[in-house]
N, C-alpha and C positions, 0 to 999 in steps of 0.2 A: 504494500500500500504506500503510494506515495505522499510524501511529507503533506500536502496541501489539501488530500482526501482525509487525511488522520486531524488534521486539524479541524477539517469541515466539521468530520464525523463527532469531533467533541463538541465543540460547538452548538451541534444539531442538540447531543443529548445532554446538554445541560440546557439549552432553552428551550427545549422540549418538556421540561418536569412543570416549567410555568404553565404550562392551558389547564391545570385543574385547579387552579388556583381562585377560588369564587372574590369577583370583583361587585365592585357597587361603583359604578361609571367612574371607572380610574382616569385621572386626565396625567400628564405628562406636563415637567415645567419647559420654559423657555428653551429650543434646542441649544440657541445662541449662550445663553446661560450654561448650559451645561457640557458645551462641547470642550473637549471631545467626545464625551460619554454618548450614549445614543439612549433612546428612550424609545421601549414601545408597548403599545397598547390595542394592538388588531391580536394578530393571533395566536401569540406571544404577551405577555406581560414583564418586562426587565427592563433595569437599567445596567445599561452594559459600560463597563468603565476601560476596557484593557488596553486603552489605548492613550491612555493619562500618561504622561511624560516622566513622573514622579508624586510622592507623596503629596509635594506641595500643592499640584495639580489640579490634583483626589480632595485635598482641603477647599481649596477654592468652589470646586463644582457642588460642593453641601453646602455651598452657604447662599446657592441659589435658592428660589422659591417653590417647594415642591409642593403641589394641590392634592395631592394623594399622599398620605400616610398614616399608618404599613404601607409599602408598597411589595407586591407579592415576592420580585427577584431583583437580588445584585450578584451582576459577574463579572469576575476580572479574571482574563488567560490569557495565559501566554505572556506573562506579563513582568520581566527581569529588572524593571526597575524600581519595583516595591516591591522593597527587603524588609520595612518596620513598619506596624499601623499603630498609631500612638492613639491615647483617649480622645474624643472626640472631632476625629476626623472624620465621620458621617457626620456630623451636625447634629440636629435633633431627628434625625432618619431613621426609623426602624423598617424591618424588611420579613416578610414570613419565608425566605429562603436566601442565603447568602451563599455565590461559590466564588472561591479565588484558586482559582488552580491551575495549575505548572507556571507557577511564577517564580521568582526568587524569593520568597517572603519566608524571613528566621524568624522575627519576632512578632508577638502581637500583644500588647498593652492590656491587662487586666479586663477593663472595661471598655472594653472599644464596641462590643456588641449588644450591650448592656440594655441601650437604648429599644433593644428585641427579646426583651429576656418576657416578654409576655407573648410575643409573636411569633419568633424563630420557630418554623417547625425542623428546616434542615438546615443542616452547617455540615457543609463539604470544602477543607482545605487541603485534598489531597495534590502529589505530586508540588512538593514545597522541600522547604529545608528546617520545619521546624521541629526546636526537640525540646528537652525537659524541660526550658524556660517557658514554655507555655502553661498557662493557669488554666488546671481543667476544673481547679476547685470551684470556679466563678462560672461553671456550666449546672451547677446546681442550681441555680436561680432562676434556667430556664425554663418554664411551668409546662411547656408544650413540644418542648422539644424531642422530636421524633425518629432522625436520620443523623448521624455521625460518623463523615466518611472523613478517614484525616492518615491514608492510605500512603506511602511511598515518601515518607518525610525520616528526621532523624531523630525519634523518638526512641530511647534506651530502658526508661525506667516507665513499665504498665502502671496509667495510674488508676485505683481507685474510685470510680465514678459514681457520683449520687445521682441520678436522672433517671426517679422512677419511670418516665415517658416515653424513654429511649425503646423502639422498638427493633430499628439497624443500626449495628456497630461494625465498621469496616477500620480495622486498624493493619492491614499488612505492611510485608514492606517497612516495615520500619526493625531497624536490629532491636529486640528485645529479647533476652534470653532466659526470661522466668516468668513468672505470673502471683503477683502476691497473693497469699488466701482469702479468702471471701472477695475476689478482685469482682463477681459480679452480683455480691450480696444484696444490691442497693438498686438492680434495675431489673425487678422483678417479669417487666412486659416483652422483655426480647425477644424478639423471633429469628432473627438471622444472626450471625455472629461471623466475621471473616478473619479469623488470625494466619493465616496462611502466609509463606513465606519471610518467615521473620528468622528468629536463630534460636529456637525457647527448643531449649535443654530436658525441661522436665514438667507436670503439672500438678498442678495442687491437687488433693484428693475434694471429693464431693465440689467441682468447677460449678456446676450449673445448680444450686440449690433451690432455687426456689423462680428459675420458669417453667411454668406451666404451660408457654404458649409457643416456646423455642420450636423451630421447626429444619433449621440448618445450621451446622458448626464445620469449620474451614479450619483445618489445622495442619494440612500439608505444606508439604518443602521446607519443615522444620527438620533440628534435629533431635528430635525425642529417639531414647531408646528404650524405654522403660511404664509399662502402662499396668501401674497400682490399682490392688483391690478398692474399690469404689470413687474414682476417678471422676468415670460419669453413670453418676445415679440420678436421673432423670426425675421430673415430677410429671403427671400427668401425661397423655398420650400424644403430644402435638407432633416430638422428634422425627423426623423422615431420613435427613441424609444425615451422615459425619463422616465427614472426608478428613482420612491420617495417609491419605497417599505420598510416597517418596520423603519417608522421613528414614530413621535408623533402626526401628524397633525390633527388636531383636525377643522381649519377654512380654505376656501379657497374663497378669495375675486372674484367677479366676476370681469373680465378682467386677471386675474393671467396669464391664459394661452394665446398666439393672434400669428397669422399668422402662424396658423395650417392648415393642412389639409393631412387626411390620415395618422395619426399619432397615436400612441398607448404610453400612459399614464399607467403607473403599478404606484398603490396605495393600492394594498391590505396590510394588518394589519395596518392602520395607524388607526386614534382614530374620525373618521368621524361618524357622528352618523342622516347625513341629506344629499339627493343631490338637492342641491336647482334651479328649471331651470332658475334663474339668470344667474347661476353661469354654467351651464354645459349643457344647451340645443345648445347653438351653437356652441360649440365644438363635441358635437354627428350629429349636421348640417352639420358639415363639415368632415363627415366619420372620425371623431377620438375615439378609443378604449381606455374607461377608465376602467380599471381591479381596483376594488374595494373588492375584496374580503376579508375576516374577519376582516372588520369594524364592528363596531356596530352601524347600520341604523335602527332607528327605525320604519322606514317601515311604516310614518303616509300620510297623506297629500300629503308631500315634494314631494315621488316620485309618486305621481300619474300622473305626465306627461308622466312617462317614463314609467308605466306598463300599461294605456293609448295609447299606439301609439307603435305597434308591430316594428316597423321599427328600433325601436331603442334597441331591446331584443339582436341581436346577437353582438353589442357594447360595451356591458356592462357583457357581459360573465358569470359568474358563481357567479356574486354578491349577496351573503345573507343575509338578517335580522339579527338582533342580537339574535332572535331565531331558527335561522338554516336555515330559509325558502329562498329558492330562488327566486329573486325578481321577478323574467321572471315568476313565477308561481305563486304570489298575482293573487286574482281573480278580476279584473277589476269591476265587477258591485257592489264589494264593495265602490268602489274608484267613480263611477258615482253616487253612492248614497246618498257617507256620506263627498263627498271633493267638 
């Protein structure tokens, strides 16, 4: 894809999340006033800033007159010459969606969004360079806040988040190599969760306590090798997928996984070399999908329950021995004979 379609395509989908945005006859201030920023209200609703010179720019153009406020979107991409937002450089402007993305922006000043902390439903600063100097303490104050994408920045230390309303958290991408405990005690409404691609070594036990509505968790291209009894003990039935693909795991405790059913499990390329029915017969009990593929299973013993008892073949999918063979196709009267 070339450079000029990829930016289209960003573009498109970040002013694309405006049209559901319920307005009451938004008007748009002065363009003259506010240029360079652009301003619209046909089919799209945003004010689009990425093309402000600098921050001083960005100050200037809020302190034009604006006839709508909330207004539904501010976006700023692509945009390398705002590295700090200091407090009160929206003016008195709040916004129910703010994106500033793939810009150079490290710092952002306490309160600078402040002015939305009744209105923000989404805040997306992914593709940035911000790390632990960001204050996610001052995101609790958001009463409505919904969407948390802050994806591909350099954020080290997982912080802690009180934002009962958060229902997306996309945090990859950024080096983190642990997870404090009770890191999601506080945002009981989550439904997606993306920690993927980060550097997280290990996880807390009981991670998800108390969603009830979680329905997908993202934990690949880490390097986990290690996955403890009660890790993820789910509450109530929403869980669908949990993807631990191309991590390092190597051991998985029986109980690791609990209050599943009808769930699908991606493990393939991790470093599993045994599926012990400990540890995995009652989660294939309970119609869950463990995709295992290029492990290196050495296909002794271990799984003769599962090539044993047909029921469990189309659960386990395309999983093969460390010599290629596919496990569904071990010939069983080897395994009544010699296990």
């Amino acid at each position: 894809m070339s450079p000029s379609w990829y930016i289209a395509l960003v573009y498109f989908t970040i002013c694309s999340s405006s049209r559901s945005v319920s307005t009451k006859e938004l008007q748009c201030p002065s363009a003259d006033d506010i240029a360079p920023c652009r301003c619209s209200v046909e089919e799209y609703n945003y004010i689009d800033c990425s093309d402000v010179a600098d921050v001083h720019e960005l100050a200037r153009v809020f302190e034009a007159d604006f006839p709508s406020n909330p207004f539904p979107q501010l976006i700023i991409s692509n945009n390398h010459n705002i590295k700090h937002l200091p407090n009160g450089i929206f003016g008195d402007m709040s916004f129910e969606e703010i994106d500033i993305v793939s810009c150079g922006l490290q710092t952002v000043a306490k309160e600078v969004f402040i002015n939305s902390a009744t209105t923000l439903k989404k805040l997306i600063l992914k593709n940035n360079k911000l790390d632990n100097k960001f204050d996610f303490d001052v995101l609790s104050e958001f009463s409505v806040l919904d969407y948390l994408d802050m994806h591909n920045n350099n954020i080290t230390e997982f912080p802690v988040l009180d934002i009962p309303s958060l229902t997306y958290l996309d945090m990859w991408m950024n080096p983190i190599t642990s997870l404090p405990d009770d890191v999601f005690g506080k945002m009981p409404n989550l439904t997606y969760v993306d920690l993927d691609m980060m550097d997280l070594e290990q996880l807390p036990i009981n991670l998800f306590p108390i969603q009830s509505q979680l329905t997908k968790v993202l934990l690949s291209y880490n390097e986990l090798t290690y996955l403890k009894e009660g890790t993820f003990a789910f509450q109530g039935d929403s869980i669908q997928e949990i993807w631990l693909m191309q991590n390092k795991i190597t051991t998985v405790e029986a109980g690791a996984f609990s209050g599943l059913e009808n769930v699908m499990i991606e493990l393939w390329k991790n470093e599993l070399d045994t599926l012990e029915e400990a540890v995995w017969r009652d989660l294939l009990d309970h119609n869950i999908t463990i995709k295992v593929e290029l492990n290196p299973l050495v296909c002794g013993c271990d799984v003769g329950w599962i090539v044993l008892n047909s029921e469990y073949h189309d659960q386990i999918g395309e999983s093969t021995c460390n010599n290629g063979e596919y496990l569904v196709d071990l010939d069983p009267a080897w395994f009544t004979e010699n296990c």
